[in-house]
N, C-alpha and C positions, 0 to 999 in steps of 0.2 A: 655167252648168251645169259640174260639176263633170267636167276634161277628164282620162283616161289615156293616155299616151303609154307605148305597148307592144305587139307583137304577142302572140295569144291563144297563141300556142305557147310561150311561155317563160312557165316554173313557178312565177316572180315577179311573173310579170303576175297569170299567173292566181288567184293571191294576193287583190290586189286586184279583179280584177272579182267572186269569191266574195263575198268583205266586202261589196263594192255588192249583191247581192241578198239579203244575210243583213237587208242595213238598206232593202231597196228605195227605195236610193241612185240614181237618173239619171245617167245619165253619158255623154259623149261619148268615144268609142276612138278614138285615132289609132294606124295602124299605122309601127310604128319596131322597128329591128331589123333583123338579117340575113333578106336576100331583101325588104327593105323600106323605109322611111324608112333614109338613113345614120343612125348616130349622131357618129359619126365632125367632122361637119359644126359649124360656128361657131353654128348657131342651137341644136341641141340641148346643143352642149358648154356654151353658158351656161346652160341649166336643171341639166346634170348636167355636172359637168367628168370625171366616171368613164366617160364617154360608154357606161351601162349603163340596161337598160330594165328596171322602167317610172319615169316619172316623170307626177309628178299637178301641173293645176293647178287649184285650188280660188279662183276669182280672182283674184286679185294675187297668193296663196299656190302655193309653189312647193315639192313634197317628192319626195325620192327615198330609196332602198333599202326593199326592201318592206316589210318588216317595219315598220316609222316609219310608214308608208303607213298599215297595216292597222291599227295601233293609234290614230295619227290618226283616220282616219274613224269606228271605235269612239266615241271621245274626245268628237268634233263632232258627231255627228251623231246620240246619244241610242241609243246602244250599248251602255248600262248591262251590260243582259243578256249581254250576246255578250264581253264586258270588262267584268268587276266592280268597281263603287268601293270594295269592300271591300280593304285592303293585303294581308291572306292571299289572298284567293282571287283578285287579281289578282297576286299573284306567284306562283302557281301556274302563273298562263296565262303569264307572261313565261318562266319557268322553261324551257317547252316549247318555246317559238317561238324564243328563244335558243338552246337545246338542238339544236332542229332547222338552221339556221345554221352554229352553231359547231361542232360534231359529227357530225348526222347524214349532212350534205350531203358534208362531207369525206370519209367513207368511201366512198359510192360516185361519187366525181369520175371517179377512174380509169374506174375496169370500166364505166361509163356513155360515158364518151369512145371507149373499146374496142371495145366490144361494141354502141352505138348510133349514136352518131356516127360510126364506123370511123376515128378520127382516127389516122394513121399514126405521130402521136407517143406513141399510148399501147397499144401490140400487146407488150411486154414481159410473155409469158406468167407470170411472178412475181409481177409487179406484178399483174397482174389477179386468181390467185388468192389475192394477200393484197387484195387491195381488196374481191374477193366474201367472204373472209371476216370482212372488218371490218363491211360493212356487216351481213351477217348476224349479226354478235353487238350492232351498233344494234338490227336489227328487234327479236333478242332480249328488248333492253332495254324496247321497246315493246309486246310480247307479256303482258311481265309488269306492266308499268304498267296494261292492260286488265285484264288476272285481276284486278287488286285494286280497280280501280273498277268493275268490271262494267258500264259504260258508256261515258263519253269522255275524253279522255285527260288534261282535268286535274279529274275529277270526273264527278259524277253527273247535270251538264249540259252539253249544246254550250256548245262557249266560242269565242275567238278562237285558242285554242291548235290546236283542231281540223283550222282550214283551210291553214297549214303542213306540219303531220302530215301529214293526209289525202295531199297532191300528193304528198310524198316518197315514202310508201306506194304508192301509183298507179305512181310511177315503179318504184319497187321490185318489183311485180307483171305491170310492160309492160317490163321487163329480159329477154333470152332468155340467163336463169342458171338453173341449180339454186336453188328456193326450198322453204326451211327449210316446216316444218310449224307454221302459226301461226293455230290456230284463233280465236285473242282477236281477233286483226288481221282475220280473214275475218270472223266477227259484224263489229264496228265500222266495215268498209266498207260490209255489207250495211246496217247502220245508217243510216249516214249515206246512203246511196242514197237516201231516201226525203227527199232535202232536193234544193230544188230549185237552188239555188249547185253542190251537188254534180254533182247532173246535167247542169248547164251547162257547169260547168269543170273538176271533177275527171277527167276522163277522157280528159286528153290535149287539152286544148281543144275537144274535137267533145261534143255531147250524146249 
């Protein structure tokens, strides 16, 4: 059976446990992480030498960083729909889940460590108002990618782009900020509510 090593509370895990009930994937959770499994420790540093969660094993097969994860189990596991074999419409979904990664997460590192974490090394009242407003012109950006598909976020169906999105979103809206007016973003949570990955995992780990 196909094992995740990750506690439910971190945004990458829950990454992959979505993906598992999108494909109603079985799987076994080990909990790793702060306030849990060390990572730190020689058994897990040889599955991930990053000593970061989560990491999958699928047999003898051994994957880390989520995103590889999520596209993985797409790949294996008869995912078509959820990750399209088509090269346009699966570079759509990469576009997004990259996107969300390399961009979207970086804008609210700061004001998240700030304002949720209370990490003492990130109270630098400048930095957090530029970090609230970089993220907010992300949301922006995602605001107007909805207006134009009137549905999900790389098109006119769930895809695996979605379940990225969605967390960042989540976190975006369980941030105690000033948040922008973003009716596209409220539809397409309310959307996606009625999936049941959603309900498991998007909302902070708790159903």
């Amino acid at each position: 059976m196909l094992q995740i090593l990750g506690k439910t509370s971190s945004i990458n895990v829950r990454k992959v446990l979505w993906t598992c009930a999108e494909l109603a994937l079985p799987f076994e959770q080990q909990d790793w992480g702060s306030g849990f499994h060390a990572t730190d420790v020689p058994e897990f540093l040889a599955l991930n030498p990053n000593a970061m969660v989560p990491v999958i094993k699928d047999g003898e097969f051994v994957l880390w960083e989520s995103n590889s994860i999520i596209r993985y189990l797409a790949g294996r596991y008869r995912g078509e729909w959820l990750y399209p074999l088509d090269p346009c419409e699966r570079a759509r979904c990469d576009q997004w889940i990259d996107w969300q990664v390399s961009e979207l997460n970086r804008s609210w590192s700061y004001v998240f460590l700030a304002l949720v974490r209370h990490s003492p090394a990130h109270q630098d009242p400048r930095q957090i108002e530029l970090s609230c407003a970089n993220w907010a012109r992300h949301m922006a950006i995602i605001e107007g990618q909805l207006r134009k598909t009137g549905a999900f976020i790389a098109g006119d169906a769930f895809s695996l782009a979605d379940i990225p999105l969605a967390l960042s979103i989540n976190r975006w809206l369980e941030t105690p900020l000033q948040h922008s007016d973003l009716p596209a973003v409220d539809a397409y949570m309310t959307r996606l509510a009625t999936r049941e990955g959603y309900r498991m995992y998007c909302r902070n780990g708790t159903p």
